[in-house]
C-alpha positions in Angstrom: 15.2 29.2 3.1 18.4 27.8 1.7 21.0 26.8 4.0 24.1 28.3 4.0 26.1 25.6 2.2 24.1 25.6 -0.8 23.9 29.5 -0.5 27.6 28.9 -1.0 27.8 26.5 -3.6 25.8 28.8 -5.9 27.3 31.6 -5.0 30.5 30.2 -5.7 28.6 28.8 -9.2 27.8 32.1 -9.9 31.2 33.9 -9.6 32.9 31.1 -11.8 30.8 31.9 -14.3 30.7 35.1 -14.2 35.0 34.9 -14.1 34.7 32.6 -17.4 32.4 34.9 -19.2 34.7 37.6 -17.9 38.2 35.9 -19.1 36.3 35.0 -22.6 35.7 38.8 -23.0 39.8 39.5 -21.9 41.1 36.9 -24.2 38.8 38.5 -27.3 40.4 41.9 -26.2 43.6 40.8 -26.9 42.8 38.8 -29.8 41.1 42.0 -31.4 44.3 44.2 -30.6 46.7 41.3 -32.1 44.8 41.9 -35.2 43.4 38.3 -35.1 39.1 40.1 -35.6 38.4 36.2 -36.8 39.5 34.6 -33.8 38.0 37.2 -31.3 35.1 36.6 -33.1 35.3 33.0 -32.6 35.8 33.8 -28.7 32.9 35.7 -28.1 30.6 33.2 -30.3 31.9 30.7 -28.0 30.7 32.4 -24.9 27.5 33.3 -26.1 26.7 29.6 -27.0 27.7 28.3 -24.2 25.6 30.3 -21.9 22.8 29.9 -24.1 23.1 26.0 -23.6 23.7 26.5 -19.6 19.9 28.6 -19.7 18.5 25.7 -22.0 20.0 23.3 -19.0 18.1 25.4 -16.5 15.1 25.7 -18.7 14.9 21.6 -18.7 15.1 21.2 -15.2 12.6 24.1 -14.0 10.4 21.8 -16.4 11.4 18.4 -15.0 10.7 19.9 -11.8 7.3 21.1 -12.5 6.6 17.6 -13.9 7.3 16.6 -10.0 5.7 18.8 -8.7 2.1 18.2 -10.9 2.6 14.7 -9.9 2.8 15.4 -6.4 -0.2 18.1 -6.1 -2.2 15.6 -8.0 -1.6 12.7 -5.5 -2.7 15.4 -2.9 -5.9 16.1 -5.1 -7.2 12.8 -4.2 -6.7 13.3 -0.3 -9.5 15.0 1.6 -8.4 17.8 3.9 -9.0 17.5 7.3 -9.5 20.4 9.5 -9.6 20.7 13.3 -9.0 23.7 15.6 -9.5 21.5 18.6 -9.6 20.1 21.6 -13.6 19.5 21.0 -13.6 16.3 18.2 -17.1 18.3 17.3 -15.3 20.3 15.0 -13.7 18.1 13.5 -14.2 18.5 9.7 -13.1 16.2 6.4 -13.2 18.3 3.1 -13.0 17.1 -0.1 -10.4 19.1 -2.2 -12.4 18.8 -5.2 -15.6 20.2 -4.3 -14.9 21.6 -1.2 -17.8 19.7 0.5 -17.6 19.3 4.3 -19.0 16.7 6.4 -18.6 16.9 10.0 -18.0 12.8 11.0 -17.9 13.7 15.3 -20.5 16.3 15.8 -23.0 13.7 13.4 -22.2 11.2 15.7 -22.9 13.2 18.8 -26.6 14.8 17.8 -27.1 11.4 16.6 -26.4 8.1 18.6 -28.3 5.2 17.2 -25.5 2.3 15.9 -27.3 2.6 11.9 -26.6 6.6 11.6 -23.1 5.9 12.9 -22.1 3.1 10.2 -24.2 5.5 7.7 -21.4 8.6 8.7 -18.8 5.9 8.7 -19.4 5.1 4.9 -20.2 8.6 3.9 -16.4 9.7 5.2 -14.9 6.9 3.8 -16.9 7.5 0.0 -15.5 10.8 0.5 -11.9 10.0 1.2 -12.4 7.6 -1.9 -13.5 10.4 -4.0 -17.0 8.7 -4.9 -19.4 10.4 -2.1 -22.5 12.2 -4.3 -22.0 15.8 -3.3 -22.9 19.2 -4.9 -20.3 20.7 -6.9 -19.2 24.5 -6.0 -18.5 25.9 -9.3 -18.5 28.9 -11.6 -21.9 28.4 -12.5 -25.0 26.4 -11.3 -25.2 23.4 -14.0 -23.2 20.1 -13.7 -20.1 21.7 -14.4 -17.0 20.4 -16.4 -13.6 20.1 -14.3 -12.3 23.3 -16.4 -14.9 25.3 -15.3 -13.8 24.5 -11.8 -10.6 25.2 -12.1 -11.2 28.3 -13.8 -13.2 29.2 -10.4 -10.7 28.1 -7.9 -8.0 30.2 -9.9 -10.4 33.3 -10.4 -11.0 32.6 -6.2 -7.4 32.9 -5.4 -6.4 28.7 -5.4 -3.3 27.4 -5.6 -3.3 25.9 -8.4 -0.6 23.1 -10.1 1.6 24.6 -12.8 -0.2 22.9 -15.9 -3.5 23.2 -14.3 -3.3 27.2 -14.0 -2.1 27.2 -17.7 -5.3 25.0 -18.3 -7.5 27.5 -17.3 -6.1 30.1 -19.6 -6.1 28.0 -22.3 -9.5 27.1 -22.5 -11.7 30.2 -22.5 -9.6 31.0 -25.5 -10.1 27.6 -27.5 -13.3 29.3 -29.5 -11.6 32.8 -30.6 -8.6 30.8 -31.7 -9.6 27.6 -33.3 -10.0 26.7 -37.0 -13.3 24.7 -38.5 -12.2 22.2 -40.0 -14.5 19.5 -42.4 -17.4 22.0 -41.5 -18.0 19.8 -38.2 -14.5 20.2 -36.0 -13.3 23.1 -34.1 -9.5 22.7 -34.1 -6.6 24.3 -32.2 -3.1 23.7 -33.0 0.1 23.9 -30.7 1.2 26.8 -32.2 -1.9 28.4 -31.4 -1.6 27.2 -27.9 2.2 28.3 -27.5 0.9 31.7 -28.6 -2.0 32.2 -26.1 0.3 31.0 -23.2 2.7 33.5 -24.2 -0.3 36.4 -24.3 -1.5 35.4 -21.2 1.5 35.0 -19.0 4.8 37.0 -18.1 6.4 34.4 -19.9 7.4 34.0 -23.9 9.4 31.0 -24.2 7.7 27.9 -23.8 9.0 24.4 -24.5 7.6 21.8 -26.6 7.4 19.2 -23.9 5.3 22.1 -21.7 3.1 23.2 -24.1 2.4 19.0 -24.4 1.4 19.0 -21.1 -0.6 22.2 -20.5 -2.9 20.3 -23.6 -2.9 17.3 -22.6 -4.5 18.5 -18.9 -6.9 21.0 -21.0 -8.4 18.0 -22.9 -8.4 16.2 -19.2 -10.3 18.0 -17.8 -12.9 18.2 -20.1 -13.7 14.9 -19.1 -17.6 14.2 -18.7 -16.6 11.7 -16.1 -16.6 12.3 -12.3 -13.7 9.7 -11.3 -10.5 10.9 -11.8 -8.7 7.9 -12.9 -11.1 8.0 -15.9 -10.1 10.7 -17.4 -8.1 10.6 -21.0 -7.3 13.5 -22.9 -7.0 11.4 -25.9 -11.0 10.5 -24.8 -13.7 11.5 -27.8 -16.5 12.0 -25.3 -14.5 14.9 -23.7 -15.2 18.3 -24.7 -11.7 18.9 -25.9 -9.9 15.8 -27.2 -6.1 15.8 -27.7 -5.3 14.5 -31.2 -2.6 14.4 -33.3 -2.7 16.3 -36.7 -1.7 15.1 -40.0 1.7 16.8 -39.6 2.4 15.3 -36.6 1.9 18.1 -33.9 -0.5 18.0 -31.3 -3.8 19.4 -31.7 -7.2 20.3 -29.4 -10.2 19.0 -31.3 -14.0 19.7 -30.7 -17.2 18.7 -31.9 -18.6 21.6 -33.6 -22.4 21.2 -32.7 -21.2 20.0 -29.5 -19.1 23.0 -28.5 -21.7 25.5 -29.6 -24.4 23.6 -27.4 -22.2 23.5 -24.0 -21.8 27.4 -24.4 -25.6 27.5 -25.1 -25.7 25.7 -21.5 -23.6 28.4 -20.2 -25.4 31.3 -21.5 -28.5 29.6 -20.1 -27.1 28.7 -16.8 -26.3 32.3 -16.1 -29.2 34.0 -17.1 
């Protein structure tokens, strides 16, 4: 809830401009009756830019403000949740927010007493909380799935997922019907291409360079093979999706042919 100050200071924002747009439209009036069509003109052209650069001013903070907030919601990625009704320390439980694997630390330690299972639960929360505890992943479908394909599940599941991460998730199950071969062996998809699937697939048509950079650049991520965060590149070649840049100089989404074809041969095998 906004406080009432700042509830003031925009709606105080809001009326001077809506008195400067208002006095820009009187002052064209009078130009238009004095005969002057050129100047009025002039006016309203004025007006009309200048409110267009205010929107583009709003536009590049609702993206500098996403940027946070990815940045933020991946540093809370790599923290386990812990969940605990209480009082009994039995039900205690530490979750991992990647795979949504639960051990239960206290309730281990009281079926089980002996010193050796204790230091075995201690390192088992503390691989967890580190991200590199061996644990079945809960996914879409029942191979060793791709981060995507998680994603893709947690958003079809309801999650709350990070801005670029949602956009992600639509972006990929699209990258076949949209990409170009190219040299007979590559699977390509331009930004352009990407721009335009965003728009289809959202409420939203105008998308800014810098966000269609990032909504590729987490696509290609997390297409990583690897299981440790901090490993993955989107610039990587053993991903699924690499991010690459074209010959023109945009960003593109590259694949290996063969190697796209076989993971949705895994897919289609995985599901039958």
């Amino acid at each position: 809830m906004q406080s009432p100050t700042l509830v003031s200071v925009t709606a105080f924002e809001d009326a001077t401009d809506i008195m400067s747009t208002t006095d820009a439209i009187h002052d064209a009036e009078e130009q238009f009756e004095q005969g002057d069509t050129a100047a009025a003109f002039r006016t309203l052209v004025g007006e009309v830019e200048r409110l267009q650069n205010e929107n583009d001013q709003l536009q590049e903070r609702v993206d500098d403000l996403e940027a946070q907030v990815d940045k933020l919601e991946e540093e809370l990625d790599e923290r386990p949740d812990v969940e605990w009704e209480g009082p009994n320390p039995k039900d205690l439980g530490i979750t991992a927010s990647e795979t949504g694997n639960t051990v239960y630390p206290y309730a281990a330690i009281d079926d089980r007493t002996h010193e050796e299972d204790f230091d075995y639960l201690e390192e088992r929360v503390r691989q967890l909380e580190d991200g590199e505890a061996d644990v079945v992943v809960r996914g879409e479908f029942d191979g060793e799935e791709l981060p995507i394909e998680r994603k893709i599940a947690e958003r079809r599941g309801g999650g709350d997922l990070s801005a670029n991460k949602a956009r992600a998730t639509l972006i990929f199950p699209k990258f076949g019907g949209y990409a170009e071969t190219r040299g007979g062996s590559q699977l390509v998809l331009s930004s352009s291409d990407v721009r335009t699937i965003l728009t289809e697939t959202t409420d939203r048509s105008d998308w800014p360079n810098e966000t269609v950079k990032r909504a590729m650049m987490w696509t290609a991520k997390l297409t990583s093979p690897h299981d440790e965060k901090q490993d993955w590149d989107a610039r990587d070649e053993e991903n699924l999706l690499t991010l690459q840049t074209g010959r023109d100089g945009a960003l593109e989404l590259a694949a290996d042919l063969d190697g796209f074809n076989e993971f949705y041969q895994r897919l289609e095998e995985a599901q039958e």
